[in-house]
N, C-alpha and C positions, 0 to 999 in steps of 0.2 A: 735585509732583503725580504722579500713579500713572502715570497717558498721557504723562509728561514736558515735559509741558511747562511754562512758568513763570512763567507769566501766567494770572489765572484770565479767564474770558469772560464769565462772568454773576453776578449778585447773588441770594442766595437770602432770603427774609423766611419765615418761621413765622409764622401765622395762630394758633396757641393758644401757651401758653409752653409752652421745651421744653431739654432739654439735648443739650451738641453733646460730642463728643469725638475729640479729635485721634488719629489715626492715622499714625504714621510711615510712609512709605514701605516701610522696609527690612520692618518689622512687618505691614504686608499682604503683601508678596508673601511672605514666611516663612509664613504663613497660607495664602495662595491655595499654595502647591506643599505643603504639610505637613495640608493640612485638605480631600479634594476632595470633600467633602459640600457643606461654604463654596464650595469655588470654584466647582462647579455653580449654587447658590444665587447667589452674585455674579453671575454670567454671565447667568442670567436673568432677575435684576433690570437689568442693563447693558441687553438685549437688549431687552426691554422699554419701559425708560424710552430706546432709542432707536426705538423703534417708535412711542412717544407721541409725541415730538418732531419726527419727519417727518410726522404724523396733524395735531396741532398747525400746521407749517407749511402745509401742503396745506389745512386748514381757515383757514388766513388768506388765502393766496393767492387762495381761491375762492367762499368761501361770502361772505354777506353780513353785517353786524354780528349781525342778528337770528337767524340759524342759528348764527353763533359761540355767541351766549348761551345759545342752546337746546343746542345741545353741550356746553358747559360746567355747566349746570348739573345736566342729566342725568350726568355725569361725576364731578361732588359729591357726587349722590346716589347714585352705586354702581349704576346702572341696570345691568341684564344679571347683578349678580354677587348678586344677592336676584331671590327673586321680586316685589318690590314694592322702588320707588326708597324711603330712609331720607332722614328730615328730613336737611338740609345743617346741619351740626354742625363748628364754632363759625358764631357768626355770620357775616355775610361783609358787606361795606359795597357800595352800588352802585359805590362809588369804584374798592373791589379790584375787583370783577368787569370794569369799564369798562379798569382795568388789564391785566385777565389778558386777554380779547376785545382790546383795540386799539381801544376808541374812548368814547366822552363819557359822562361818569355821563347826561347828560340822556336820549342815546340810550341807558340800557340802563332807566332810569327809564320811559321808555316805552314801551321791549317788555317790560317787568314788570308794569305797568300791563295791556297787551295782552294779555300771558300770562294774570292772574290774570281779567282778563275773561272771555276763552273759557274756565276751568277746567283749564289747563297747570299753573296753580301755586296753592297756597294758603299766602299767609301773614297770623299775624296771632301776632306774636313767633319764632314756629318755621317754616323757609320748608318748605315740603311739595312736593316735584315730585311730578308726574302721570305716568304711563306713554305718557299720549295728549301729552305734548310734545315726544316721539319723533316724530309726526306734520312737525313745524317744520322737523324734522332732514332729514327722507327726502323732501317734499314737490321736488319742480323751482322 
């Protein structure tokens, strides 16, 4: 592994098919010192996706199942990065979502349920997030 270490810590699953490709060691860092367009690029993808991951922990530690969800799904839908959130593309199952949050399909079933009540979410084959389920997010 790149960080050397040699044991991996976590399991990663793809939600649509996709292709993966091996990268040797030697073969990135020959890259990252011979290419420092890439290694800028690398670096703020690293930087990033560890920015998400202390964002991610602080939202478990803190919020509630029901703000988890509403975070996540604004997060699916690309909220901030359009002017208007995009249907949540592939499917997603309450299972995964109950997965990715940390708690029961039942409990995410019934803040879905909740959500599409008050007009947070619409779905009916396509999930459509609302900009108003930022409200969920920022509320106390």
């Amino acid at each position: 592994m790149l960080n050397g270490q040699s044991l991996r810590l976590a399991t990663a699953r793809t939600m649509t098919e996709s292709e993966l490709m091996r990268v040797q060691k030697s073969e990135m860092v020959c890259v990252l010192h011979g290419e420092p367009a890439f290694a800028e690029m690398f670096m703020t993808h690293l930087l990033t996706r560890n920015s998400r991951i202390e964002e991610d922990l602080v939202d478990q530690l803190f919020n509630s199942s029901e703000k988890r969800l509403a975070r996540t799904l604004l997060l699916l839908a690309n909220l901030g990065k359009d002017e208007t959130p995009q249907p949540i593309s592939p499917k997603i199952s309450q299972e995964t979502l109950a997965d990715i949050i940390g708690t029961t399909r039942p409990r995410v079933s019934f803040f879905m349920n909740r959500f599409r009540k008050l007009g947070f979410i619409d779905y009916n084959g396509d999930l459509k997030v609302n900009n108003s389920l930022l409200s969920v997010v920022l509320r106390d």
